[in-house]
C-alpha positions in Angstrom: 99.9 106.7 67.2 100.9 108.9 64.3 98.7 112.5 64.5 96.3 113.5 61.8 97.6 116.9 61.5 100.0 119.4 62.7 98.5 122.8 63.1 101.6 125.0 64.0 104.0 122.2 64.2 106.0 123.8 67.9 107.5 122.0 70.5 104.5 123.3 72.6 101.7 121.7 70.4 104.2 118.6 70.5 104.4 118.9 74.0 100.6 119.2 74.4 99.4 116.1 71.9 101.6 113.9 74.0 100.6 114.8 76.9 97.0 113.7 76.1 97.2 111.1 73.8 99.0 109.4 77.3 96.1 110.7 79.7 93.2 109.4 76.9 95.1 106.1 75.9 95.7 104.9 79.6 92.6 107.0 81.4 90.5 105.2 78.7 92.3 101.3 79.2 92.0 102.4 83.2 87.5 103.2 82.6 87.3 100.0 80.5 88.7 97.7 82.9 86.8 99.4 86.0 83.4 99.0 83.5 83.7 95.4 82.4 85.1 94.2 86.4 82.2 96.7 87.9 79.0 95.6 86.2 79.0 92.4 86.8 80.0 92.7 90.6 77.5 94.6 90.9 74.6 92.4 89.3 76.1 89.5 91.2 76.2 91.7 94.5 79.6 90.7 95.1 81.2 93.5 96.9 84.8 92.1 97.2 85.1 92.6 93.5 83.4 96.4 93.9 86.0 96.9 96.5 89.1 95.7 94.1 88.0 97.4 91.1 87.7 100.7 93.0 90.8 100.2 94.7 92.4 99.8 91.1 90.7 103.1 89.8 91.8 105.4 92.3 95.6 104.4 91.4 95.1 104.4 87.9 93.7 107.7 87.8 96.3 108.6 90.6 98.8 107.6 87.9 96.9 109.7 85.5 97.6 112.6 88.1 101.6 112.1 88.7 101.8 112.0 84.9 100.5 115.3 84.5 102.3 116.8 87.6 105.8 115.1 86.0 104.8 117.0 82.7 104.0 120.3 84.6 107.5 119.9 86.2 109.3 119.4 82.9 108.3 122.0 80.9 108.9 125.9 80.6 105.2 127.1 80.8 106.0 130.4 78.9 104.9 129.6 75.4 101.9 127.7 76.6 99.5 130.9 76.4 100.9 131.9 73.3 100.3 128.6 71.6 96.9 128.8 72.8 96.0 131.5 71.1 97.4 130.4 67.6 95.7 127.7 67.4 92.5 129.0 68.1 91.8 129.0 64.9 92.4 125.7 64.0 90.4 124.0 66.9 88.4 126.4 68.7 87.5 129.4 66.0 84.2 129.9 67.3 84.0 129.6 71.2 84.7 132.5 73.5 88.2 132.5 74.9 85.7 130.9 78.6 84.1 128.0 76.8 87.6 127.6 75.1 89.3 127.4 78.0 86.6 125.2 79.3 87.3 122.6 76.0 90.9 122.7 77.4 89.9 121.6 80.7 87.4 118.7 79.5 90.4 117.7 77.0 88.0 118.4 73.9 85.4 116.0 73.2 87.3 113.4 75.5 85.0 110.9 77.4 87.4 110.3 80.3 85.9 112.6 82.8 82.2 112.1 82.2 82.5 108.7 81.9 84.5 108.7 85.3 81.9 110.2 87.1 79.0 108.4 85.4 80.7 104.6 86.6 80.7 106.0 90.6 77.3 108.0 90.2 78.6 111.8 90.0 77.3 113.3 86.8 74.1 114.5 88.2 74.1 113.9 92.1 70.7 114.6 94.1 69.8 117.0 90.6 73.5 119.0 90.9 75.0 119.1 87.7 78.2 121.5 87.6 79.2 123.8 85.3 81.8 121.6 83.7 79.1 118.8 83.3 77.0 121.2 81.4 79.7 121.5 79.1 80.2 118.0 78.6 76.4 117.6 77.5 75.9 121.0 75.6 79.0 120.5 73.7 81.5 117.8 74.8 79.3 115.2 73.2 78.6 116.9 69.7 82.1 116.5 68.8 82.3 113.1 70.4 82.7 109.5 68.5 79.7 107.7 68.3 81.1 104.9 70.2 82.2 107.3 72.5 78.5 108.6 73.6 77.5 104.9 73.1 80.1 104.1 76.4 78.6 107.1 78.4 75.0 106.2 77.5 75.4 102.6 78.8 77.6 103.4 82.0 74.9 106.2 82.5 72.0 103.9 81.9 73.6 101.1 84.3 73.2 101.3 87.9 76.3 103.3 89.4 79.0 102.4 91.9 77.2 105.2 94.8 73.7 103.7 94.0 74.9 100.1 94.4 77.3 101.4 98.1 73.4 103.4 99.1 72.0 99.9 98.5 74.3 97.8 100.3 75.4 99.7 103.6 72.6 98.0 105.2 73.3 94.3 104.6 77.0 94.1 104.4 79.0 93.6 107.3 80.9 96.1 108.9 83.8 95.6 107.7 82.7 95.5 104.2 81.2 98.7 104.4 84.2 100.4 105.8 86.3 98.7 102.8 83.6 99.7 100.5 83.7 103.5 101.8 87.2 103.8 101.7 87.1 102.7 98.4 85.0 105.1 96.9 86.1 107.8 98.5 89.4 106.7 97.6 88.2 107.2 94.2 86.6 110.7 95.0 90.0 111.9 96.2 91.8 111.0 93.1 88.9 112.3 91.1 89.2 115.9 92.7 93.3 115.6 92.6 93.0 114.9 88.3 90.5 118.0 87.9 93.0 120.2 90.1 95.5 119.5 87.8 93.5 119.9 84.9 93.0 123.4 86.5 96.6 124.3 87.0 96.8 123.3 83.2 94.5 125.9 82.1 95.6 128.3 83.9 99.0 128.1 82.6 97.2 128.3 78.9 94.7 131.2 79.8 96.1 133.2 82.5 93.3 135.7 81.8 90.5 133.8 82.3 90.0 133.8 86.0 86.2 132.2 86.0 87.8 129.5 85.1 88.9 128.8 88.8 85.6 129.3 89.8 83.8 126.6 87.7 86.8 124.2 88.6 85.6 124.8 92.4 82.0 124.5 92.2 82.6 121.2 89.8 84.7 120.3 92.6 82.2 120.8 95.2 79.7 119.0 93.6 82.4 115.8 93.8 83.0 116.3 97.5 79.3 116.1 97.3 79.2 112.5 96.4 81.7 110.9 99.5 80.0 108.7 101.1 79.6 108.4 105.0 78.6 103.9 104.8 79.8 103.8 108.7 78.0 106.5 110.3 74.5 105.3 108.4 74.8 102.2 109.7 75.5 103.6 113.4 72.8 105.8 113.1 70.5 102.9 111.4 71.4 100.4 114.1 71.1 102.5 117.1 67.7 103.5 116.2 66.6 99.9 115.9 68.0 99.2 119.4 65.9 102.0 121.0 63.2 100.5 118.5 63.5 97.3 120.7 63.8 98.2 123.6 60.4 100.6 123.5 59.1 97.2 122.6 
């Protein structure tokens, strides 16, 4: 992958363009496969497939997470604000130095994290939508490719990963739906693990912009928000049909 441009041609920009062309090239190879193995599990209710496909998410976008933390480790920070700021003008002339900041986190116009939370059904859960969400729809998706939105229209459109588990917990074995909430939630953990990162990132760029911290935690509460609890539905479920039957 040869770059475009070079705006200020530093080892920080250098350092920076790598870092996500990694996270956007694998993070977008790791959404595609979950998409095409998900959907049609799903349709065919074949939860063994859900359950593998999960399972393969939540270390892929682990991996996503260990790249960033090996990057983190790498790399002097020091220059990282300072190269922020000079290429404002290049990428970012017209946001405040928040909703700049806030581009940072979201990587841009980058579909990776909407489209993750649109495959396991977090993008607007029970009517929740987080601050960093709103971003992604007021601006993230002007800038986007077309075939970008095109992706996040269909995975939004298509029945999610929580909808299909909220469906299911009632006629799966037990078993199954403790594989199938430990899968998710496996997912969810990794989920929460990338955005923390993608805090600590931004935080090294704009040390000044404290809300930031803020929006990271309440977009982080509204993923908590989505682990699912399979097991102790089905307890409740099943013990109130065997005090159903026995009134009977």
């Amino acid at each position: 992958v040869q770059p475009i441009a070079r705006f200020i041609a530093t080892p920080d920009e250098e350092w920076y363009r790598k870092l996500h062309l990694v996270l956007e090239a694998e993070g977008g190879r790791a959404i595609s496969a979950a998409h095409k193995t998900i959907q049609p599990a799903i349709a065919m209710r074949d939860t063994g497939a859900v359950i593998a496909a999960l399972t393969q998410l939540a270390q892929d976008v682990a991996s996503l997470s260990n790249f960033q933390m090996q990057q983190f480790d790498q790399k002097d920070s020091r220059g990282e604000a300072v190269m922020m700021q000079r290429l404002r003008a290049f990428v970012a002339e017209d946001l405040s130095e928040e909703d700049y900041a806030v581009w940072v986190y979201a990587e841009g116009s980058s579909p990776l994290l909407p489209a993750l939370h649109a495959i396991l059904g977090l993008r607007k859960l029970d009517g929740i939508a987080g601050p960093l969400q709103e971003h992604w729809q007021m601006q993230g998706r002007r800038c986007m490719a077309t075939k970008h939105r095109d992706f996040l229209d269909k995975l939004e459109m298509g029945v999610s990963v929580r909808a299909y588990c909220l469906c299911e917990w009632r006629k799966a074995s037990v078993e199954g739906i403790a594989a199938l909430e430990d899968a998710f939630n496996n997912c969810i953990e990794a989920l929460l693990r990338y955005c923390s990162l993608r805090q600590r990132l931004v935080s090294r760029m704009f040390p000044d912009v404290s809300k930031i911290r803020l929006m990271n935690a309440e977009q982080e509460q509204v993923i908590r928000t989505g682990r699912l609890a399979l097991l102790q539905m089905r307890r409740v479920a099943d013990s109130h049909r065997m005090l159903l039957s026995r009134q009977h």
